[in-house]
N, C-alpha and C positions, 0 to 999 in steps of 0.2 A: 494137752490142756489140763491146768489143775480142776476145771469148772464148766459146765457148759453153761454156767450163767452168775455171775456177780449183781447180787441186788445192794447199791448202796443207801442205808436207812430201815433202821428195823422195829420201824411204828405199823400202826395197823395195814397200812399200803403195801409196805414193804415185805413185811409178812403173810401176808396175805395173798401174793403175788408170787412168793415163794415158793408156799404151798401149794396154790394152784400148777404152777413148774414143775413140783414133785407129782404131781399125779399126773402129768403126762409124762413122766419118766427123767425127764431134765437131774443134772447135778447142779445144785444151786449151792452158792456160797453166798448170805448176809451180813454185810458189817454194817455195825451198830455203834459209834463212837462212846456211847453212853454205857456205863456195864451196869445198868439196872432199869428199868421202868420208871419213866420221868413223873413223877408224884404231881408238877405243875398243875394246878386247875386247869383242864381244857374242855373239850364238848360234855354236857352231862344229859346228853339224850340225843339219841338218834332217829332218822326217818325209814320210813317201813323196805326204800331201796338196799341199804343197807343192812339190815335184818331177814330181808330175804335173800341176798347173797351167802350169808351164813348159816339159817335154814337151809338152802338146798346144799349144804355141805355137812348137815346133820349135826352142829350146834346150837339146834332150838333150844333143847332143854336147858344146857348151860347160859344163855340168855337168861332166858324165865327164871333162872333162880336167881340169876344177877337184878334183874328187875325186881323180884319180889322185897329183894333187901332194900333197895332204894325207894320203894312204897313207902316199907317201914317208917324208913328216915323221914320222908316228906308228910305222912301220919303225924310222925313225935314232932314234926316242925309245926303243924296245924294245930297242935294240944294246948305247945307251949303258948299259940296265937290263940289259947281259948275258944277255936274253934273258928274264926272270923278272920278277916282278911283286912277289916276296917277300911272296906274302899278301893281296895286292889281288884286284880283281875288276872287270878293265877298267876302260876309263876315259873312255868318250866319253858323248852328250847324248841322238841324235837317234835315230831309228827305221829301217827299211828294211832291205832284204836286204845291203847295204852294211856294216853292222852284223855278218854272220854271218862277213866276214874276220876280226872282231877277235874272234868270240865270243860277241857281244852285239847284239840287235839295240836298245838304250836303256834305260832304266830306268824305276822308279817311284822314288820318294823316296831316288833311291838306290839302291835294291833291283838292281842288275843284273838284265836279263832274256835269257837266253840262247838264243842261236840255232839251238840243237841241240834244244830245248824247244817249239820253236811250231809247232804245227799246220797248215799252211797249205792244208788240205783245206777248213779252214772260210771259213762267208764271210766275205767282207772282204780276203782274201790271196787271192795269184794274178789280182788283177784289174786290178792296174795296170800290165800290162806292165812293161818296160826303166826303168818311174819308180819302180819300186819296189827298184831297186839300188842308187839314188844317197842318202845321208847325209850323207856330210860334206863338206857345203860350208857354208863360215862367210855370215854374212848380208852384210858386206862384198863377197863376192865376186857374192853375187847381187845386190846395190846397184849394183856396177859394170857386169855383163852387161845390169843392166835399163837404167841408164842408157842404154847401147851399143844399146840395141836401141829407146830415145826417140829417139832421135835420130835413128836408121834412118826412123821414122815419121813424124817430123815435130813430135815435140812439144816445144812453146816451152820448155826450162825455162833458169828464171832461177835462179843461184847467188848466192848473196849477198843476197836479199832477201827481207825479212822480213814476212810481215805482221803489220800493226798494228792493224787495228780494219774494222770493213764495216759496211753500212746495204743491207739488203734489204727489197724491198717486192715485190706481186705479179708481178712480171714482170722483176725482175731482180736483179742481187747490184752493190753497190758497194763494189769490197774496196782499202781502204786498204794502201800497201808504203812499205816503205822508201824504195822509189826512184819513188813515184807512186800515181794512184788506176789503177784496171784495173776496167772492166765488163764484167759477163758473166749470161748467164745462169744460173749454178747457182755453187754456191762447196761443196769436199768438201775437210772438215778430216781429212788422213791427218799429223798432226804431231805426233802421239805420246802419250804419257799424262800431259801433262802441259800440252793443247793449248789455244792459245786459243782456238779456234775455237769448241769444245764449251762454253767461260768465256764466251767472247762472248754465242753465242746463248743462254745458258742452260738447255742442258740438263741434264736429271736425272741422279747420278749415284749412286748408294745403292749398299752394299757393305757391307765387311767390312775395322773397320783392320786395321795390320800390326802384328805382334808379332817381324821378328826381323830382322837384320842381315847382310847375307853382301855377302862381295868376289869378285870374278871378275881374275883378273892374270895375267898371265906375264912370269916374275922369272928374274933371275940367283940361283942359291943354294949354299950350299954345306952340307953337310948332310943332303942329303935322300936317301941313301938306306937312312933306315927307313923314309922314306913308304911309305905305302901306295899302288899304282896304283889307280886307280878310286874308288870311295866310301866311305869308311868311317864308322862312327858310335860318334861315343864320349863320353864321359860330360860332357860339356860342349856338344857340337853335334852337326856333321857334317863331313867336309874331304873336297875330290878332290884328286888330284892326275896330270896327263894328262889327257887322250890325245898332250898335244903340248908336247914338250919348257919345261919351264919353266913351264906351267899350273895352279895352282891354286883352288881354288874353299875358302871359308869360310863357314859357316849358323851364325849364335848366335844360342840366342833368349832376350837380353839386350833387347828392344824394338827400337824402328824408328832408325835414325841420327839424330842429333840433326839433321846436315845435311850431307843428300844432295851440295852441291855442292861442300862442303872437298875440297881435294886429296884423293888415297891417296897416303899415303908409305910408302915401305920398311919407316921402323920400323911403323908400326900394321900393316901387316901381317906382319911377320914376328911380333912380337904376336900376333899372333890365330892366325898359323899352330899357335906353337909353345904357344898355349895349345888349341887345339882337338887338336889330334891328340898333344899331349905327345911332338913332337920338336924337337931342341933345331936346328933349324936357323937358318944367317944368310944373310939374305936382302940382296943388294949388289950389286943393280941391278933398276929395274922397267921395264920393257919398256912396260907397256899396263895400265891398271888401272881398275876402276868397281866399284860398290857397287848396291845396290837391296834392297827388300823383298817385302813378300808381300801390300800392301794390295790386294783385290780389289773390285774395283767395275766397272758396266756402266749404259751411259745407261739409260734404259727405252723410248725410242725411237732410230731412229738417222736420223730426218728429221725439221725444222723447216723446212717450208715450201721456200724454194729452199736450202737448206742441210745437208748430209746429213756423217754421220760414219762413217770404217773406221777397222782397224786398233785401234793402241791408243788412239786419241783415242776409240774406241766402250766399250773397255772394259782394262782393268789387270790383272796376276796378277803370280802369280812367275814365275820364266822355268825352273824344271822341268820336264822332259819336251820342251822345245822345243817347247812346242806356239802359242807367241803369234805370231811368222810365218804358219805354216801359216794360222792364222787369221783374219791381217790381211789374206793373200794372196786367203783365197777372201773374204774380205767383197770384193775389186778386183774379183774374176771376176766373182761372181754383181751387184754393181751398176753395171759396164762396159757391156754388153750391152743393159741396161735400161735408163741414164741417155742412153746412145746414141740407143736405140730412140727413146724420148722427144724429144726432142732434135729427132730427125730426120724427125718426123712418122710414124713408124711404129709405133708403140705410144700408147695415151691416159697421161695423167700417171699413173694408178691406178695403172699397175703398179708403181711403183717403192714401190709400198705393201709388194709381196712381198716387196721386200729386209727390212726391218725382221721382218716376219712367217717370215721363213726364216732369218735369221742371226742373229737375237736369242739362238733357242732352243739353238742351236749354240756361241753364245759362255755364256750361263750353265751350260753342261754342262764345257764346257774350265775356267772358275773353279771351279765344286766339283770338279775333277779335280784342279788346284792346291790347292787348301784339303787334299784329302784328304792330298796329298803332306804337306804343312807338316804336322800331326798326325800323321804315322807319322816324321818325324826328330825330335818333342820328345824332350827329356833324360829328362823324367819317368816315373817308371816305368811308370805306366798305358799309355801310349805306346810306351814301349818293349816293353810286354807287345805290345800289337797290331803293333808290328812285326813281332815274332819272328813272328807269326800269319802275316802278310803274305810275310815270305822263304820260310816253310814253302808259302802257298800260290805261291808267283813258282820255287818249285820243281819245280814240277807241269809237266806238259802242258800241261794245263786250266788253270791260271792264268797260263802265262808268255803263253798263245794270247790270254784274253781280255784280261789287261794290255795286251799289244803290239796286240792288234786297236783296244783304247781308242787308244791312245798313236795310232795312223795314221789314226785317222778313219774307222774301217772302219761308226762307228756312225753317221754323217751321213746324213739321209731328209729331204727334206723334207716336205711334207703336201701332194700334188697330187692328182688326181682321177685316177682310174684303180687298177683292180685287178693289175696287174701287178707281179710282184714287184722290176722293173726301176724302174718309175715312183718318181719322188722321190728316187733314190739315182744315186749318181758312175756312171757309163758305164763297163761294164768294158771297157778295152782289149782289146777285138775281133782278131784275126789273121782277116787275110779273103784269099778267094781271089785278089784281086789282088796280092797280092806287098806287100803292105803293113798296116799295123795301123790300130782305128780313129783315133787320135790324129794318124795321118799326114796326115789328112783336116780337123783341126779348126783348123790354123795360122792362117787367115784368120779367124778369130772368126765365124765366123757357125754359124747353126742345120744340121746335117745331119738329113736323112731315109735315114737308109738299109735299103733293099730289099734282104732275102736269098734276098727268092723271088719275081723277076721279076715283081712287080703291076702293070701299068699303071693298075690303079683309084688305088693308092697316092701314084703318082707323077704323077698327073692333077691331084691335088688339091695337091698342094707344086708343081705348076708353076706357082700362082698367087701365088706367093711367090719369083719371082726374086729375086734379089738379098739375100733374107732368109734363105733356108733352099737348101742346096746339096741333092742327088739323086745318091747313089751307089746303082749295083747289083751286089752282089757276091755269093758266098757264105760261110760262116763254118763249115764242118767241126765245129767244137768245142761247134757251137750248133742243133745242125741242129732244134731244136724252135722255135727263135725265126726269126721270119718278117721283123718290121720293129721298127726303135727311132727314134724322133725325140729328136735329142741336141739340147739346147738349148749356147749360144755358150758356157755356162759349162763345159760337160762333162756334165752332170746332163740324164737322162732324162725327158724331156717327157712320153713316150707310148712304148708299147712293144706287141706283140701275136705270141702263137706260132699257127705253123702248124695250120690248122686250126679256127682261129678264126672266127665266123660272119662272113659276109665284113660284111653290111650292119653291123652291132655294130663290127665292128672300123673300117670305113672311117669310120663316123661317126665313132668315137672319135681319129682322127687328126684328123678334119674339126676338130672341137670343144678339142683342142690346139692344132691350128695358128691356130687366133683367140686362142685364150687368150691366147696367147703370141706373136705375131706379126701381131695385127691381122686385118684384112680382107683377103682376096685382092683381086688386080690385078682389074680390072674390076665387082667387086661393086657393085651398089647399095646405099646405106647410107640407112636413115629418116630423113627428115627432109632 
């Protein structure tokens, strides 16, 4: 084997997946067809899921300074507007506390949803620590961090080379490049939505067409200040304009582009600008420009044999709400650890069953989240009626909470065994008596057990799992009814149990996670 893993696509998904590979020991090989960072305007702010995958791998800081620059920018954008908005209603993408400097912590269809409005008493907020302050950072910049930080770990990737075609059989991937064959054990198409990988092997891909056309740019113009800041909707589509100097966004739903890869030129959009929002602006320079729609679709598995798919080669949407990152992100989490485990002889191949059984259900709730958007910006009045409906409810408490709680992920569970109301759901960042959060603890990718109330029975049974599952003992002030949580490599609670819990019940119940999910302890005898 040249590789115990080829990831083909080396955008945040890809890389990101990479890395997590490297820290459970994997030899990963990335190709990247592109030999440099695609400049294209894409996401320019992310939601707090996403932000907290990277916190718990000890890239907060490098965030926060990426964010602080794009303040900047959105600052020098507000000056040139004198301060005023003339009638908008902010103007950015993404989710997080980050959101509450401009106003807004993201939108639904548009619908601004305001940061003075959300509850965050409820669950799903307050639990992600210091990652739920971060927004806007454009996916560029986290393309580049992650890059920086393959490379810190060791993984191979290859810029400029393309794959072209692969031949798998039971025991291995023979993946054809540009620039050679490469064998490996496992082959993961993270190469976008439009992947061959997912062509190649033939997976299923059932959906829903697209019915509308929208641009994403940032232009030189003259004229624009009747725009509106933020979202507006008007009797032709939808148009943004902002968060950042020169930014516009365009929604017609005229059908799908004839084709997606014609240039964008000035005039077509200056076109569509001044027909969507009916201002007569001229647009006399384009900066950065791309186009897409709203076709939704998702494999129905996302493993063929040694060949597995994230990101958007799994599944397709609009890019509303920022939620398709966040999503390709944790498909790298939750199948890093696992494909690892595997890999490494520490886990049976079964498990990697869970990924498709856990991320599936996750990504067909993000597409009807999308779908729903696209249906509250049609022109038609029906639509337009359930808008009004929808701004009235994004006015509320109670609506902008449960909006924004969607919009972050606050509803991700998986379905694991155990009554606890921790089990199957994201780890909330912990503040513990050590001077530290739990996230400070999870940088190494591996499994934590952490003890709040000094058990040596607890900690007897994870010492059978060196090297798989780390043993902190601390305590947690904020929690003082929770006794022990076993955090899996992804983030997400294995096993959880509060104080006072019948010891034998509960030690079993650790016992019985930690095989699940990490195999047989050191020394066990196994049948057979």
């Amino acid at each position: 084997m040249d590789y115990d893993v080829v990831v083909a696509g080396g955008g945040p998904v890809g890389l990101m997946l990479a890395c997590e590979l490297r820290l459970g020991g994997a030899r990963v090989a990335v190709l990247e067809r592109l030999t440099e960072v695609d400049p294209t305007i894409k996401g320019g702010a992310i939601t707090t899921p996403s932000a907290e995958v990277l916190y718990r791998r000890g890239m907060l800081p490098a965030l926060a300074e990426v964010q602080r620059q794009a303040m900047d920018r959105f600052q020098a954008f507000m000056r040139e507007r004198n301060g005023g908005d003339r009638g908008g209603n902010g103007g950015g993408d993404g989710g997080g506390d980050a959101g509450q400097g401009l106003g807004f912590v993201g939108h639904f269809a548009g619908i601004m949803l305001r940061a003075d409005l959300v509850d965050r008493t409820e669950p799903g907020f307050g639990d992600a620590g210091p990652a739920a302050e971060i927004a806007l950072v454009a996916q560029q910049d986290i393309e580049r961090l992650l890059g920086g930080r393959a490379d810190e770990l060791g993984v191979d990737v290859r810029r400029g080379v393309e794959l072209t075609g692969f031949d798998a059989d039971d025991g291995a991937v023979t993946v054809q490049t540009s620039d050679g064959a490469i064998r490996a054990g496992w082959l993961v198409g993270c190469d976008g939505g439009r992947s061959a990988v997912r062509k190649l092997a033939g997976f299923e891909f059932p959906g829903t067409d697209p019915e509308i056309t929208c641009h994403q740019a940032v232009v030189e113009m003259t004229g624009a200040e009747d725009l509106k800041v933020g979202w507006t909707a008007t009797d032709i589509g939808v148009y943004a304009y902002g968060p950042m100097p020169g930014r516009v966004v365009t929604v017609e739903f005229d059908g799908p582009p004839a084709d997606r890869d014609t240039p964008v030129t000035a005039e077509d959009l200056q076109a569509r600008l001044r027909r969507v929002s009916g201002v007569d602006v001229t647009i006399t320079g384009v900066r950065t420009a791309t186009r897409f729609t709203d076709h939704a679709r998702q494999v129905t598995e996302y493993r063929k044999g040694r060949v597995l798919l994230a990101g958007d080669a799994a599944h397709v949407h609009s890019a509303f709400g920022s939620q398709g990152l966040s999503l390709g992100m944790g498909d790298a989490m939750n199948l890093g650890w696992k494909l690892a485990a595997v890999i490494g002889g520490r886990a049976p191949e079964g498990l990697l069953d869970t990924y498709t059984s856990e991320r599936h259900p996750v990504g067909a709730c993000v597409l009807d989240w999308t779908r729903s958007q696209v249906a509250a910006m049609r022109p038609d009045p029906q639509s337009r009626a359930l808008r009004e409906i929808v701004s009235d409810l994004a006015g509320t408490v109670v609506g902008t909470t449960y909006l924004t709680a969607r919009l972050n992920g606050a509803g991700v569970r998986y379905e694991l065994p155990g009554e606890h109301p921790l089990t199957g759901s994201s780890t909330p960042d912990l503040e513990l008596t050590d001077g530290g959060r739990l996230a400070d603890h999870l940088h190494g990718g591996r499994a934590l057990l952490l003890d709040l109330t000094d058990d040596p029975e607890l900690r007897a049974l994870a010492a059978g799992y060196a090297g798989r599952v780390d043993t902190l003992t601390a305590g947690c002030p904020s929690r003082p009814k929770l006794a022990a949580v076993l955090v899996r490599p992804d983030g997400f609670t294995a096993w959880a149990a509060d104080a006072g819990a019948q010891a034998p019940a509960s030690t079993a119940g650790l016992a019985e996670a930690l095989e699940e999910w990490f195999g047989v302890p050191e020394g066990a005898v196994t049948p057979g």
